[in-house]
N, CA, C and O atoms as a Maestro MAE file, in Angstrom:
{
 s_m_m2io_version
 :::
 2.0.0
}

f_m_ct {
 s_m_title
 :::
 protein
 m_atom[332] {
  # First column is atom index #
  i_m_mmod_type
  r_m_x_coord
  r_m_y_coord
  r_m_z_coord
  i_m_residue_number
  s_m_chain_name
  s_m_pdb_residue_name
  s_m_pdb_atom_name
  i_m_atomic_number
  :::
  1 25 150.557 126.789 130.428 1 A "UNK " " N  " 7
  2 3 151.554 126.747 129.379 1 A "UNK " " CA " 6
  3 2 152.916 126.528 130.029 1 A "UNK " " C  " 6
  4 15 153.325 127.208 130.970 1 A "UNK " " O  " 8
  5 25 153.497 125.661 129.535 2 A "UNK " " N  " 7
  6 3 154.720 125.138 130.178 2 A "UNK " " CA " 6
  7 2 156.037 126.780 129.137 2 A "UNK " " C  " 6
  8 15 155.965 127.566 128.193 2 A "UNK " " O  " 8
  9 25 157.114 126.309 130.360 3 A "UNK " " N  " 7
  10 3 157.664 127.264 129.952 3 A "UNK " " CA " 6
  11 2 158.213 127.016 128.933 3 A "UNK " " C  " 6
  12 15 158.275 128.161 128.484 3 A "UNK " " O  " 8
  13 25 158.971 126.006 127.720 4 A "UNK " " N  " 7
  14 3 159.293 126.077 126.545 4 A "UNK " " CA " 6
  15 2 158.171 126.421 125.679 4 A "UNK " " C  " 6
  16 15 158.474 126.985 124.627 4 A "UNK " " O  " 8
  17 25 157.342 126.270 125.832 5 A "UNK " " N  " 7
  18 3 155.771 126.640 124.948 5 A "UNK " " CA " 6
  19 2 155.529 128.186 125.073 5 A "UNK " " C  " 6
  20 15 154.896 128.801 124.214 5 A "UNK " " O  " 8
  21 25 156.172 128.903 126.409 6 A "UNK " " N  " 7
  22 3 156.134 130.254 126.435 6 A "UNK " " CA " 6
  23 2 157.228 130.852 125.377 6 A "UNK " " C  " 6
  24 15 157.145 131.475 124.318 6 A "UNK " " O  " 8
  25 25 158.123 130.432 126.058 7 A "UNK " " N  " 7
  26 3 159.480 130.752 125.421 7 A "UNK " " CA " 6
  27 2 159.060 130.483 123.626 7 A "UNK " " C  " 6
  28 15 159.629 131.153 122.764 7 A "UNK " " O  " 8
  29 25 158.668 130.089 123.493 8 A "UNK " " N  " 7
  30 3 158.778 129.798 121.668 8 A "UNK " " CA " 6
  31 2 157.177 130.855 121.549 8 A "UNK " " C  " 6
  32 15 156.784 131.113 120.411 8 A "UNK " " O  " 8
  33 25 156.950 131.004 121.887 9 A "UNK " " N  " 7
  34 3 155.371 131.838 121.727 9 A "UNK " " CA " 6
  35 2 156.085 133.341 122.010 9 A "UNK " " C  " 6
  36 15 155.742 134.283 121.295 9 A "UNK " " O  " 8
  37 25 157.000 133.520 122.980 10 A "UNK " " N  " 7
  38 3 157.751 134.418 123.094 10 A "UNK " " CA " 6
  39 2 158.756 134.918 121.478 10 A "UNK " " C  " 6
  40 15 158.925 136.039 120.999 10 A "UNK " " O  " 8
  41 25 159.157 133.824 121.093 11 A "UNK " " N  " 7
  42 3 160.168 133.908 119.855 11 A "UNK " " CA " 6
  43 2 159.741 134.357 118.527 11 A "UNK " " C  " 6
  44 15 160.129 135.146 117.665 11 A "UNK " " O  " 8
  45 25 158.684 133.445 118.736 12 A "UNK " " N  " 7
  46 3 157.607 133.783 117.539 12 A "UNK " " CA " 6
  47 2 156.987 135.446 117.177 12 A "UNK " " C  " 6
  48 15 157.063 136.054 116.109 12 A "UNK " " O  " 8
  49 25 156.482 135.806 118.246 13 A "UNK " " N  " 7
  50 3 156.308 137.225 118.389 13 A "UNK " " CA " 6
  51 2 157.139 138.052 118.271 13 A "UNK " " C  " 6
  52 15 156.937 138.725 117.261 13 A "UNK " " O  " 8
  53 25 158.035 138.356 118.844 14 A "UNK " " N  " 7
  54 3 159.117 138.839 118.744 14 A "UNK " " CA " 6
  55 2 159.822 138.868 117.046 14 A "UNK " " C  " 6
  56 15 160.418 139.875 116.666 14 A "UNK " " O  " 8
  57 25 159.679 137.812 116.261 15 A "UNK " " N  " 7
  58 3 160.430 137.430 114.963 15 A "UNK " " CA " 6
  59 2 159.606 138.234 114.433 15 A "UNK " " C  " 6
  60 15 160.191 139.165 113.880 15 A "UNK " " O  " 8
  61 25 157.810 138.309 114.317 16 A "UNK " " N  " 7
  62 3 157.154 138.928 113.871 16 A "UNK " " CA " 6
  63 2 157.308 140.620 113.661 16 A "UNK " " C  " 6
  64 15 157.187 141.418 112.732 16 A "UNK " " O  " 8
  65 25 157.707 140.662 115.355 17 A "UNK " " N  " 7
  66 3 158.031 142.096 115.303 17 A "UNK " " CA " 6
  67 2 159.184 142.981 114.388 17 A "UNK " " C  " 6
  68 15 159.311 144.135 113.980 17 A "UNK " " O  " 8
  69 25 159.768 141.981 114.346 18 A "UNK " " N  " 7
  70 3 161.492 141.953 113.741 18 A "UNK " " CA " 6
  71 2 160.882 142.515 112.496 18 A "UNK " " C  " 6
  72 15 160.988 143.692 112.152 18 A "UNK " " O  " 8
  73 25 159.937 141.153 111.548 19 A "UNK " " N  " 7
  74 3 159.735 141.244 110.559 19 A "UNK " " CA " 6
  75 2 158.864 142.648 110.375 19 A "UNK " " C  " 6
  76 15 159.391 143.671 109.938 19 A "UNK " " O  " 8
  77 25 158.114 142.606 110.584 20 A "UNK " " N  " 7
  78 3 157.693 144.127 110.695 20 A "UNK " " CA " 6
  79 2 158.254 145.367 110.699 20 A "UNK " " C  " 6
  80 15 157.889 146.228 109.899 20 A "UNK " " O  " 8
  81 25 159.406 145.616 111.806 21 A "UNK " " N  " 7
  82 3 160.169 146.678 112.034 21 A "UNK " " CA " 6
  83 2 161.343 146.822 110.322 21 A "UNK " " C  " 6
  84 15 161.888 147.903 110.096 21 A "UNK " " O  " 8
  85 25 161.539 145.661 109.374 22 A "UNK " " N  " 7
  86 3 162.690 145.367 108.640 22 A "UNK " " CA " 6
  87 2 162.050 146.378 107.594 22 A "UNK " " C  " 6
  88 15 162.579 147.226 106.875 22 A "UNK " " O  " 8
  89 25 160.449 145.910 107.795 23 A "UNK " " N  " 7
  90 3 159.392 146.244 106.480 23 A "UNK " " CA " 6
  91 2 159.388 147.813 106.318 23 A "UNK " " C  " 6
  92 15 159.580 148.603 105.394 23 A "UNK " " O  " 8
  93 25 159.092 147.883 107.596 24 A "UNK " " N  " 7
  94 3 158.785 149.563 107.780 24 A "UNK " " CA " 6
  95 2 160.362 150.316 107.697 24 A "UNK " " C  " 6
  96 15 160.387 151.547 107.726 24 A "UNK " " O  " 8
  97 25 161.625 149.574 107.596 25 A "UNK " " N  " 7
  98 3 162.532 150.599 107.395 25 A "UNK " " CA " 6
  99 2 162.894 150.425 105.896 25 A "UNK " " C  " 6
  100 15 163.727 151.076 105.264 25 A "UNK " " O  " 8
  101 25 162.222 149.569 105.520 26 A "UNK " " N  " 7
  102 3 162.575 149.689 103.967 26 A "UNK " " CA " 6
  103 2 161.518 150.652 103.126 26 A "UNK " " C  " 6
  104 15 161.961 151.298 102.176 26 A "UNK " " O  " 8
  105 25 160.162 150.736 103.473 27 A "UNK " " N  " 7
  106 3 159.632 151.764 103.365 27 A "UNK " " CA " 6
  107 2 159.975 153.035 103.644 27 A "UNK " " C  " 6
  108 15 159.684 153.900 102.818 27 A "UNK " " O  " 8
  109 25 160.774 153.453 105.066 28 A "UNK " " N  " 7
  110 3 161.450 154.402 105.087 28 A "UNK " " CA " 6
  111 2 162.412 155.275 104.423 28 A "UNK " " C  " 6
  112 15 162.498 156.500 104.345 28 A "UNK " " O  " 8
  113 25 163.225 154.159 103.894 29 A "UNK " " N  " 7
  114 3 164.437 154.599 102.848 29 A "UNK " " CA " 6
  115 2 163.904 155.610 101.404 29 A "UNK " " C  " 6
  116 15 163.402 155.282 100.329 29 A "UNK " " O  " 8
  117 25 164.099 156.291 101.701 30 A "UNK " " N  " 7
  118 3 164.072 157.388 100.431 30 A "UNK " " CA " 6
  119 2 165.686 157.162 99.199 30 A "UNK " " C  " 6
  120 15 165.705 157.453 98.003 30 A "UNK " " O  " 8
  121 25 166.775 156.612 99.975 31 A "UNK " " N  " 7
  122 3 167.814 155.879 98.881 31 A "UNK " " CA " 6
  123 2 167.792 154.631 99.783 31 A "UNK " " C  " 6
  124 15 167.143 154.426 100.809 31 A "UNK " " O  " 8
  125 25 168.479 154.023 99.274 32 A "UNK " " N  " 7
  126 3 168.794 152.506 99.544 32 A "UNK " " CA " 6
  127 2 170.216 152.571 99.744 32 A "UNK " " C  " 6
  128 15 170.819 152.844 98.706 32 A "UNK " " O  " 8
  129 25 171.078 152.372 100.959 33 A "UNK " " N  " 7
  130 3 172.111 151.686 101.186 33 A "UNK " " CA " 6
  131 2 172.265 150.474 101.184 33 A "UNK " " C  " 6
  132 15 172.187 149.769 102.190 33 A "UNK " " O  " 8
  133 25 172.609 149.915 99.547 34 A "UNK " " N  " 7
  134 3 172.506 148.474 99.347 34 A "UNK " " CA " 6
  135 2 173.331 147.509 100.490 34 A "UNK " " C  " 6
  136 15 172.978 146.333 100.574 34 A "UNK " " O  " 8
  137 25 174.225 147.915 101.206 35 A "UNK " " N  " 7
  138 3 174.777 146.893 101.850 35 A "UNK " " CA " 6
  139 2 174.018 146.828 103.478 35 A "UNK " " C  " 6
  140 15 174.416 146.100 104.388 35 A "UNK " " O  " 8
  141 25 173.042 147.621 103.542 36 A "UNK " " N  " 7
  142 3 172.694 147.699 104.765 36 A "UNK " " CA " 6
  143 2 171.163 146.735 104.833 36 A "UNK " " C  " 6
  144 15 170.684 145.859 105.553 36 A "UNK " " O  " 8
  145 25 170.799 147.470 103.678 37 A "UNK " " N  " 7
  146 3 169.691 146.691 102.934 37 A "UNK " " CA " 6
  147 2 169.905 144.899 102.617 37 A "UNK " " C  " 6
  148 15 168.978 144.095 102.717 37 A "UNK " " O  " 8
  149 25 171.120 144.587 102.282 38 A "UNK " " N  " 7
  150 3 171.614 142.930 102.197 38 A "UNK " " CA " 6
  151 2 171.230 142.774 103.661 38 A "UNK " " C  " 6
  152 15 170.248 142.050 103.829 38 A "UNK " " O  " 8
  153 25 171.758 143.268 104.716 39 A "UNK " " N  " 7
  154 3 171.706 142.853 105.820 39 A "UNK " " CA " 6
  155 2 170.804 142.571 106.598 39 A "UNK " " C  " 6
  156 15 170.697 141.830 107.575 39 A "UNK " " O  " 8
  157 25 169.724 143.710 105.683 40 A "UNK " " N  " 7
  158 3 167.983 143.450 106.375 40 A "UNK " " CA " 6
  159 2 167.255 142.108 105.677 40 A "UNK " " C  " 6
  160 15 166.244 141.567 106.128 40 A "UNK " " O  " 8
  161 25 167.761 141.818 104.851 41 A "UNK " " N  " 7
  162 3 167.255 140.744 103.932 41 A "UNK " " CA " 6
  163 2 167.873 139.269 104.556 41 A "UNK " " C  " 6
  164 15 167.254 138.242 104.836 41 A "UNK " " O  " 8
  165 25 169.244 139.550 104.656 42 A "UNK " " N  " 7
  166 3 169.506 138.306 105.299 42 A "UNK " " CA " 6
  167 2 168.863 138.157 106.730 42 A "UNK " " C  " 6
  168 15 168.344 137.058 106.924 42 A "UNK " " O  " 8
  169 25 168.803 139.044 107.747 43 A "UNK " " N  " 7
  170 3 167.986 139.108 109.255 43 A "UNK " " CA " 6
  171 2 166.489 138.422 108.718 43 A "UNK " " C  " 6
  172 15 165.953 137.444 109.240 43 A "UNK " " O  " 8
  173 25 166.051 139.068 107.734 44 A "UNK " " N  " 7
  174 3 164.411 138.435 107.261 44 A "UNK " " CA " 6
  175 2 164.307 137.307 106.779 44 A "UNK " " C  " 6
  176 15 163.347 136.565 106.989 44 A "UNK " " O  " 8
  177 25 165.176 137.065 106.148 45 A "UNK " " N  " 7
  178 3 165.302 135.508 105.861 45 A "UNK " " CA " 6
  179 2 165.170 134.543 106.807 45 A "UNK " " C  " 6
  180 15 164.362 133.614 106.843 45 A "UNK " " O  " 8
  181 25 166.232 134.907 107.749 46 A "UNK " " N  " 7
  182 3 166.349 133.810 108.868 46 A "UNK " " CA " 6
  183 2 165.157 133.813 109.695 46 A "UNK " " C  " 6
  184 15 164.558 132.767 109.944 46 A "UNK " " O  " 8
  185 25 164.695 135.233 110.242 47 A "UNK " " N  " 7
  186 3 163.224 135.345 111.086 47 A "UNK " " CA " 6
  187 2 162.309 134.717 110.186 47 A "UNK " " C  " 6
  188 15 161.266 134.413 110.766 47 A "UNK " " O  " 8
  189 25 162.331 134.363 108.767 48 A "UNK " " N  " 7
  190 3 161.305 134.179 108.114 48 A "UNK " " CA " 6
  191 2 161.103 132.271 108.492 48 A "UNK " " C  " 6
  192 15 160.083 131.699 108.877 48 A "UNK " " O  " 8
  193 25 162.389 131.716 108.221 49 A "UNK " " N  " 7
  194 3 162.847 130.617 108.183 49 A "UNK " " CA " 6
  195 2 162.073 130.130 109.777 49 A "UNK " " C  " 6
  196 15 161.004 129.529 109.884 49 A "UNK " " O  " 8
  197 25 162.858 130.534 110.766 50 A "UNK " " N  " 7
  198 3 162.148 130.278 111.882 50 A "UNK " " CA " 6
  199 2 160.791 130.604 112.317 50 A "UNK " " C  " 6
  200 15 160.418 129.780 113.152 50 A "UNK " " O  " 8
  201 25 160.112 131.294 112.121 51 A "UNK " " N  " 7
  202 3 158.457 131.953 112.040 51 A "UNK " " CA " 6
  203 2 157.604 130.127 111.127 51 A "UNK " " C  " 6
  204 15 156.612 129.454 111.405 51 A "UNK " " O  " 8
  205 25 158.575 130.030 110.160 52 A "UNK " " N  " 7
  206 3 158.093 128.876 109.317 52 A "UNK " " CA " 6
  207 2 157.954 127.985 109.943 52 A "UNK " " C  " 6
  208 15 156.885 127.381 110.033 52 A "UNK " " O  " 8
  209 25 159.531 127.530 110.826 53 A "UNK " " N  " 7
  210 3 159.003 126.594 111.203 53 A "UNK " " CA " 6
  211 2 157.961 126.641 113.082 53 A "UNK " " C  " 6
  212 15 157.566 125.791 113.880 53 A "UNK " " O  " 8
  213 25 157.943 127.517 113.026 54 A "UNK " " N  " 7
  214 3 157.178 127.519 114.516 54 A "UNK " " CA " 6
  215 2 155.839 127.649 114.104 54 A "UNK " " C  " 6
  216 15 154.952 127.517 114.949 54 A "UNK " " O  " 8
  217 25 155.512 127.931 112.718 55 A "UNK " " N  " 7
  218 3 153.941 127.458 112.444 55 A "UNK " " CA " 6
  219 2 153.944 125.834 112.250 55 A "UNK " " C  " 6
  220 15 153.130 125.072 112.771 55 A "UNK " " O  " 8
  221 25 154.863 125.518 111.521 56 A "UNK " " N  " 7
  222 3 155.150 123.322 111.107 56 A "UNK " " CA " 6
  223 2 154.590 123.072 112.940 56 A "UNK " " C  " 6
  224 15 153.854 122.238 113.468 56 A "UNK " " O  " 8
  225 25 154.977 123.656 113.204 57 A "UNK " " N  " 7
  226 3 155.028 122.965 115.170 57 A "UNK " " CA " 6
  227 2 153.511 122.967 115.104 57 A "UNK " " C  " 6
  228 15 152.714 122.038 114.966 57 A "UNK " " O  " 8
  229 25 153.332 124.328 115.250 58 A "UNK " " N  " 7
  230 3 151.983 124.536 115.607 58 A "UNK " " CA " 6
  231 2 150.549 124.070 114.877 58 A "UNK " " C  " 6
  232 15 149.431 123.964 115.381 58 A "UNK " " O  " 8
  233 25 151.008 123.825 113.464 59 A "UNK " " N  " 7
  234 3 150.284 123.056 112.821 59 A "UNK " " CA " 6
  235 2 150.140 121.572 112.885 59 A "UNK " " C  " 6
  236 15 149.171 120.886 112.562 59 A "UNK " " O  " 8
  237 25 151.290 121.218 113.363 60 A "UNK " " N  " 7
  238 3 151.756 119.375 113.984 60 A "UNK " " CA " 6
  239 2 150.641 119.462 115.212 60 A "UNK " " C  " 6
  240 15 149.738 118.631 115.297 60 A "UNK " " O  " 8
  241 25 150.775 120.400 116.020 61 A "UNK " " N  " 7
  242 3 150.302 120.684 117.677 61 A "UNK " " CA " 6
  243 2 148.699 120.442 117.343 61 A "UNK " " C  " 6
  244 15 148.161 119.417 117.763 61 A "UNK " " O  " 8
  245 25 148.075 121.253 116.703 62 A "UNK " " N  " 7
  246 3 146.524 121.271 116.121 62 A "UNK " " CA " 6
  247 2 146.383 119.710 115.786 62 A "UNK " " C  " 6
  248 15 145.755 118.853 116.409 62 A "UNK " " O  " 8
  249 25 146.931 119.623 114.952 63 A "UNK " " N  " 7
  250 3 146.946 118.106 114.262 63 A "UNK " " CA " 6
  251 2 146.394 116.944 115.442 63 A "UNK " " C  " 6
  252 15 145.362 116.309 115.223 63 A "UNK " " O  " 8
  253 25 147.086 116.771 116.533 64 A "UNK " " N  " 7
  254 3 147.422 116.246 117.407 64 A "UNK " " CA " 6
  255 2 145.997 116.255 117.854 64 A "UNK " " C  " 6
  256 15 145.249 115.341 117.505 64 A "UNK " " O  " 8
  257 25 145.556 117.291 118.647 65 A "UNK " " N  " 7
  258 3 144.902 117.583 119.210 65 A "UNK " " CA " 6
  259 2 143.316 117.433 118.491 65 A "UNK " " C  " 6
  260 15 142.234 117.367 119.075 65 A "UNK " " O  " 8
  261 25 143.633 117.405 116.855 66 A "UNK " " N  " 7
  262 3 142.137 116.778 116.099 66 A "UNK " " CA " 6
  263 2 142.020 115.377 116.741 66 A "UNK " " C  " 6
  264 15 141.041 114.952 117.356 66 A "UNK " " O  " 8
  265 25 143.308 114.661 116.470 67 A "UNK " " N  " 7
  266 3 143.120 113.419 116.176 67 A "UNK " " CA " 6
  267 2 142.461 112.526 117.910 67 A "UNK " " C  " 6
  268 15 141.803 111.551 118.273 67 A "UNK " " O  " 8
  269 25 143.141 113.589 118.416 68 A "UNK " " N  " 7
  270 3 143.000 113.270 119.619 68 A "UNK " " CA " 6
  271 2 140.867 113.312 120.421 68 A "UNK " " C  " 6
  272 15 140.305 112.618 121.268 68 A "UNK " " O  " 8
  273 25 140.437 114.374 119.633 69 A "UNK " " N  " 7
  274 3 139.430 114.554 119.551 69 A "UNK " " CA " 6
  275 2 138.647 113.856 119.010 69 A "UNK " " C  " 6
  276 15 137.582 113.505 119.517 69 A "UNK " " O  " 8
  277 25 139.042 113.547 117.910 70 A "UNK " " N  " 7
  278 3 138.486 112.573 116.898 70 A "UNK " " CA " 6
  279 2 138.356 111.170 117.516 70 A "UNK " " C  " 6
  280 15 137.302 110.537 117.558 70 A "UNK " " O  " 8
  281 25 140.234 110.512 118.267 71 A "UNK " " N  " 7
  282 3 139.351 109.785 118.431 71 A "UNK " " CA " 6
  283 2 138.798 109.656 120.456 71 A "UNK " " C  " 6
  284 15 138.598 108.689 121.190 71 A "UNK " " O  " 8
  285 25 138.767 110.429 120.568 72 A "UNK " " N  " 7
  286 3 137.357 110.850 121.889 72 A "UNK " " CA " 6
  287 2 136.029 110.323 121.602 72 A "UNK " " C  " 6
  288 15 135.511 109.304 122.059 72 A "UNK " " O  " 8
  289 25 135.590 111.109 120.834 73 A "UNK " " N  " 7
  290 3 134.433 111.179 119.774 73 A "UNK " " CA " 6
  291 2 134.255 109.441 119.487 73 A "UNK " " C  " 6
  292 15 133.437 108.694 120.024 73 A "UNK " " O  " 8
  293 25 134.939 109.214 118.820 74 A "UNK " " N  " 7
  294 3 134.783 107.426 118.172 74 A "UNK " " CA " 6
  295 2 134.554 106.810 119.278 74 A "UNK " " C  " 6
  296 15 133.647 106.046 119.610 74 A "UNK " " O  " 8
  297 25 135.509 107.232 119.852 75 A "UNK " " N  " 7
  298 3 135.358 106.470 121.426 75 A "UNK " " CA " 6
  299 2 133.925 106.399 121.969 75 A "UNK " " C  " 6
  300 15 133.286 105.358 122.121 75 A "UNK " " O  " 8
  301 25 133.553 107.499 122.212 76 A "UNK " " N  " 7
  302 3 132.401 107.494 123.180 76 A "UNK " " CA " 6
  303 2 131.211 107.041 122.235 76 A "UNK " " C  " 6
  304 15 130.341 106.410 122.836 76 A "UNK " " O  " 8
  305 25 131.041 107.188 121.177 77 A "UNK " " N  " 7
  306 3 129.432 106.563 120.012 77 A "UNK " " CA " 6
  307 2 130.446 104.856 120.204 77 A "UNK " " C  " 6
  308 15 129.526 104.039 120.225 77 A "UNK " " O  " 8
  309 25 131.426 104.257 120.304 78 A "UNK " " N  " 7
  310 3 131.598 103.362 120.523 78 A "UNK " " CA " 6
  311 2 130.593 102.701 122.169 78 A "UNK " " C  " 6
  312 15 129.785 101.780 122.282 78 A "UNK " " O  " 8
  313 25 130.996 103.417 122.909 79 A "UNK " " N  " 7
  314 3 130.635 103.184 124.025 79 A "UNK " " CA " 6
  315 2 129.244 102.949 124.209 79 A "UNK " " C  " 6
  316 15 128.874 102.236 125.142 79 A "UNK " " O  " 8
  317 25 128.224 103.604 123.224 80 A "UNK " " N  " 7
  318 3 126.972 104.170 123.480 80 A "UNK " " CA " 6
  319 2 126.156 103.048 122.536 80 A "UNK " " C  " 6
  320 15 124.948 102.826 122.447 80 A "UNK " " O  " 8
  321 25 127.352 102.405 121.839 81 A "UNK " " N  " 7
  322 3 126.282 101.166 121.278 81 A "UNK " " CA " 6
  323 2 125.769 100.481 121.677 81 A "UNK " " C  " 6
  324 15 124.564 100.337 121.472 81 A "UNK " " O  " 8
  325 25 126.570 99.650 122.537 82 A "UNK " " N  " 7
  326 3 126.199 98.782 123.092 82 A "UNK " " CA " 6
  327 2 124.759 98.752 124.353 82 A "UNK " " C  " 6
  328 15 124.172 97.697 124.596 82 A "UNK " " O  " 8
  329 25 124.525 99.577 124.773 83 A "UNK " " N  " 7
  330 3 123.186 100.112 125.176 83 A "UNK " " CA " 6
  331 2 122.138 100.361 124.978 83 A "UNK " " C  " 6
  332 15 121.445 100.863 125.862 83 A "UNK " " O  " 8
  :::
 }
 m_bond[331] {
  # First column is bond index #
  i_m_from
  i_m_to
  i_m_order
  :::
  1 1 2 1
  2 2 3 1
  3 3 4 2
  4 3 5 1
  5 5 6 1
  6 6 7 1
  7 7 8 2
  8 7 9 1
  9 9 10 1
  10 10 11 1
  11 11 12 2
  12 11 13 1
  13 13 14 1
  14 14 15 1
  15 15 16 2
  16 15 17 1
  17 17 18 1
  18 18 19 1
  19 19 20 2
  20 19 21 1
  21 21 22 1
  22 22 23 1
  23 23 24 2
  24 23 25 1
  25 25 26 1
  26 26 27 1
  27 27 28 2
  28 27 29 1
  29 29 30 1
  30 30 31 1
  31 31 32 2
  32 31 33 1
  33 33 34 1
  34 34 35 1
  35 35 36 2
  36 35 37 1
  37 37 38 1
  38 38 39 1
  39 39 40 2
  40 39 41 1
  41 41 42 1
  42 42 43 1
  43 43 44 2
  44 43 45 1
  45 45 46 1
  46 46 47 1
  47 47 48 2
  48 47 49 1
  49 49 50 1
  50 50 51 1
  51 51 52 2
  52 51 53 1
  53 53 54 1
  54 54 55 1
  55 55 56 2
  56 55 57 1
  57 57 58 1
  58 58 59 1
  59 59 60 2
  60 59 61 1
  61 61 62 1
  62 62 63 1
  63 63 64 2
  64 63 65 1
  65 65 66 1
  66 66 67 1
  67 67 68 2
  68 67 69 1
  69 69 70 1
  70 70 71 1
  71 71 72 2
  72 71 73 1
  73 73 74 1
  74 74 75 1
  75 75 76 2
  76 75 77 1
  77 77 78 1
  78 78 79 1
  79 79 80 2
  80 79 81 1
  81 81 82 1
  82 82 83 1
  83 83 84 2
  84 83 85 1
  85 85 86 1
  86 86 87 1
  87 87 88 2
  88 87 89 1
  89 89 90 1
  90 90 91 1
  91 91 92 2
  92 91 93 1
  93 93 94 1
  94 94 95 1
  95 95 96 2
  96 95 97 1
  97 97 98 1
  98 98 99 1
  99 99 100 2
  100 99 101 1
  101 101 102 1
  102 102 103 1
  103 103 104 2
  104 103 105 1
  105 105 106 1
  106 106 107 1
  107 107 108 2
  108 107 109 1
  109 109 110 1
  110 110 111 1
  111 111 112 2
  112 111 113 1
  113 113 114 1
  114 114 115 1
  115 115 116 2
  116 115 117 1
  117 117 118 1
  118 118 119 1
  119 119 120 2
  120 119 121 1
  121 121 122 1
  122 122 123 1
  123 123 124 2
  124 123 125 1
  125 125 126 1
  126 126 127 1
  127 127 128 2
  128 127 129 1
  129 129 130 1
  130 130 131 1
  131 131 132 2
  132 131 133 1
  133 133 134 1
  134 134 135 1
  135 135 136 2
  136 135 137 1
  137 137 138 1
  138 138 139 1
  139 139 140 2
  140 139 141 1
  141 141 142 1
  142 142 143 1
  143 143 144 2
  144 143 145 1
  145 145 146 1
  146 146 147 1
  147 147 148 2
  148 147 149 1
  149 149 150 1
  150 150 151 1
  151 151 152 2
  152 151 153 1
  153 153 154 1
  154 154 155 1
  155 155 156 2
  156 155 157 1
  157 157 158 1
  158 158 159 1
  159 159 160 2
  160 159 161 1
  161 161 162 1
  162 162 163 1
  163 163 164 2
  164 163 165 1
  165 165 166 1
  166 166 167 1
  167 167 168 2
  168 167 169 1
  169 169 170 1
  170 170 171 1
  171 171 172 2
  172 171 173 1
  173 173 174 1
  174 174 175 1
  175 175 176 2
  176 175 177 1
  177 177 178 1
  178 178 179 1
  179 179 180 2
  180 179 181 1
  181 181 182 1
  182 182 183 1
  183 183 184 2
  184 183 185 1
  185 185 186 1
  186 186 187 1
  187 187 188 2
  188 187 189 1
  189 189 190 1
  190 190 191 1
  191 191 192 2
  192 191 193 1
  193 193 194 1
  194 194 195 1
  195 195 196 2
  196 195 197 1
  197 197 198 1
  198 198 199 1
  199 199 200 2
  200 199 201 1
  201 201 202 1
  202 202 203 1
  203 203 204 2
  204 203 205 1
  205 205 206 1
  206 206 207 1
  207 207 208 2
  208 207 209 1
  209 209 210 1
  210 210 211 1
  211 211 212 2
  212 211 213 1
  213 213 214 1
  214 214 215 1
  215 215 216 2
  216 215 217 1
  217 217 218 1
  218 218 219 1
  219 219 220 2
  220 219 221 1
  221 221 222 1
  222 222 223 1
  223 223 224 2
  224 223 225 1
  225 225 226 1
  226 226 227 1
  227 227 228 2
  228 227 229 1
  229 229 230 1
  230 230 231 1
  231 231 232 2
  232 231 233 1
  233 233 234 1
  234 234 235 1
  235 235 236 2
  236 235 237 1
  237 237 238 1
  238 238 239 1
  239 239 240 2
  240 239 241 1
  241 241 242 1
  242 242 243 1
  243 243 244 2
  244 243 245 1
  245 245 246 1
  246 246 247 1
  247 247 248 2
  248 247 249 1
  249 249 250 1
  250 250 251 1
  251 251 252 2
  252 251 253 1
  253 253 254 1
  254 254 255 1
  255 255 256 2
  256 255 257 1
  257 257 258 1
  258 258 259 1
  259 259 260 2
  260 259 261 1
  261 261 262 1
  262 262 263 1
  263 263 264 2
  264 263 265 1
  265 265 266 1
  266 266 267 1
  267 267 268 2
  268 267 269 1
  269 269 270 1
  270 270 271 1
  271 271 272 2
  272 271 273 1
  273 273 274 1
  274 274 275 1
  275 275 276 2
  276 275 277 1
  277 277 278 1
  278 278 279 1
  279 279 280 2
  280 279 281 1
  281 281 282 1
  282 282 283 1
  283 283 284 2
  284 283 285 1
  285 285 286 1
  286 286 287 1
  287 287 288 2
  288 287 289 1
  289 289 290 1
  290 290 291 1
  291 291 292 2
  292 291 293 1
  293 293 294 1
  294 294 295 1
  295 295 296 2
  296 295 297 1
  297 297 298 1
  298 298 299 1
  299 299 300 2
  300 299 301 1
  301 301 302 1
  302 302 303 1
  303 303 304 2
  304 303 305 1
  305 305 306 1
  306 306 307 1
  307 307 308 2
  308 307 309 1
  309 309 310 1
  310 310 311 1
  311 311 312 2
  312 311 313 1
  313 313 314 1
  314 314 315 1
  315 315 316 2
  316 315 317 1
  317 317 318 1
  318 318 319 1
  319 319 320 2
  320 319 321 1
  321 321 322 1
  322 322 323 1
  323 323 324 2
  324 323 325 1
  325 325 326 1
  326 326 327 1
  327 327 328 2
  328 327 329 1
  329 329 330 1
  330 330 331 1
  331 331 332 2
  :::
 }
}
């Protein structure tokens, strides 16, 4: 794994954690300090936003890697005709 592929696998996790930790303090709250609470919402938003798109990647990445398979595959029953 090259190191930008760490680094974003790194980010990703981490956002997760974020998101998680936001969840569990809003469960915590027995009152709500609405302005503190805006602030957890806007932090979740943005981790949410980025989490989004680092699945688009990773779903592009898979993609890739069908087609790439796919055409392997074509390739080689290509190869095997002629024989």
């Amino acid at each position: 794994m090259d190191e930008k592929n760490k680094t974003k696998k790194q980010d990703f996790t981490n956002d997760l954690k974020k998101l998680s930790q936001i969840s569990e303090w809003f469960e915590q709250q027995e009152e709500l300090d609405i302005e503190d609470g805006l602030k957890k919402v806007k932090e979740a938003a943005e981790l949410i936003k980025s989490t989004k798109q680092r699945l688009r990647e990773i779903e592009n990445e898979f993609g890739e890697i069908k087609k790439e398979i796919v055409g392997e595959t074509e390739g080689d029953s290509n190869d095997t005709e002629g024989i």
